[in-house]
N, C-alpha and C positions, 0 to 999 in steps of 0.2 A: 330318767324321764318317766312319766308317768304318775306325777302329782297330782294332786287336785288342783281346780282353777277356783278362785272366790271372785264372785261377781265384783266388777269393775275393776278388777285387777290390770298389772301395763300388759295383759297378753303374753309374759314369761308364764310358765309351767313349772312351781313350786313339791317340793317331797312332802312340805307341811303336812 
């Protein structure tokens, strides 16, 4: 946890 979020994303929390 603790990815970044990209705008309009589905709300999951990516490592990207």
């Amino acid at each position: 946890k603790g990815g970044s979020k990209p705008k309009g994303f589905s709300g999951q929390q990516t490592n990207k």
